[in-house]
N, C-alpha and C positions, 0 to 999 in steps of 0.2 A: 127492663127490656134493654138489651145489646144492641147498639145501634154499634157498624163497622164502617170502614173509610170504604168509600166508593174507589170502581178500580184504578186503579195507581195511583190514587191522592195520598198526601202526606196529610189528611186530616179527618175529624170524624164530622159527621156534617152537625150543625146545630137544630135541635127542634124543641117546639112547644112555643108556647107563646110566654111563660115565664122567663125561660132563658134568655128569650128575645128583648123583654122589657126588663130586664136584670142588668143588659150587657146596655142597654139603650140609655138608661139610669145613671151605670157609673163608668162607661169609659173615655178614654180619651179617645177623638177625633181629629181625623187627616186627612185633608181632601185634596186628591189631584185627579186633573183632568176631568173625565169625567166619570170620578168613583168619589166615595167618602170610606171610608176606614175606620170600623170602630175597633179598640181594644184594650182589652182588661183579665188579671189575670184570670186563672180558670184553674179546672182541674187537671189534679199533676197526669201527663201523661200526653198523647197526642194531642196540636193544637186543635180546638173546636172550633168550624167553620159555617159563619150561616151569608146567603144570598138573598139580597130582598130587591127585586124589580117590580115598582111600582108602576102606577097607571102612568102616572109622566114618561116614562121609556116611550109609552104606547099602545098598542093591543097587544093581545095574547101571541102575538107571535112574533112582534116586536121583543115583549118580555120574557119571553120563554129561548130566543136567541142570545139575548143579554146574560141571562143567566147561564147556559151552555159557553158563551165565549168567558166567561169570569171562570166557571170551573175549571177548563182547559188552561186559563191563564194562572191560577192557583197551583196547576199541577208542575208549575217553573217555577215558584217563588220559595224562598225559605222561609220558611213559619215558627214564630217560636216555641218549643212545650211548652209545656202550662198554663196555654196562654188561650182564651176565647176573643174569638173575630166575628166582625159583622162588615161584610160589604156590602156598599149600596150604592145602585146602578144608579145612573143619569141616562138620558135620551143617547150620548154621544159613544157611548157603548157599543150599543146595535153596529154603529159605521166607521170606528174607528179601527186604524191600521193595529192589527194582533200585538208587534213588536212593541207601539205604544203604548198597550193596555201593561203589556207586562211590566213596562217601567214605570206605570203609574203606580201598579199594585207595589211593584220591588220597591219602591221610590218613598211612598207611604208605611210600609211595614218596616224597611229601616228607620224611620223618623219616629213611628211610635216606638220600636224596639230599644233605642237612643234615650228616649224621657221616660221609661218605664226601670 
């Protein structure tokens, strides 16, 4: 199956529950604000992208916001090829200022990018 990058993202989204517990396993972790950052390499070609907004965000609409403002914020960051990501939301997501989230993400994918 062909999975493709949602519109105008520079990535393809992550799925399955293997990939998830593959990436969760071995990669490196970078937490700001209120994100964590996983990553590790992956398959050559566009970065692979996965969102995980747990019950702690909050309800469904809580989490379903969180994960809409992470996408949007992904569609400004550089991303490495080759590389599989996992980001994961915190409560502070939902309410924080846009410009913030993006310097969290920018902020943690250079610092993994750097040790990798």
């Amino acid at each position: 199956m062909s999975v493709s990058a949602p519109d105008g993202a520079g990535y393809r989204p992550l799925t399955g529950r293997t990939a998830f517990a593959n990436t969760y396993r071995t990669a490196d972790r970078v937490r700001r604000g209120g994100i964590v950052v996983l990553a590790v390499a992956g398959e050559a070609g566009m970065p692979r992208v996965g969102i995980v907004a747990g019950k702690r965000v909050g309800g469904a609409v809580a989490r379903n916001r969180a994960k809409r403002r992470l996408r949007a914020t992904l569609r400004e960051v550089s991303l490495a090829e080759d590389t599989t990501y996992v980001v994961i939301a915190d409560a502070e997501v939902v309410d924080a200022d846009y410009r913030r989230l993006v310097g969290w993400l920018q902020s943690a994918v250079d610092q993994l990018r750097s040790t990798n």
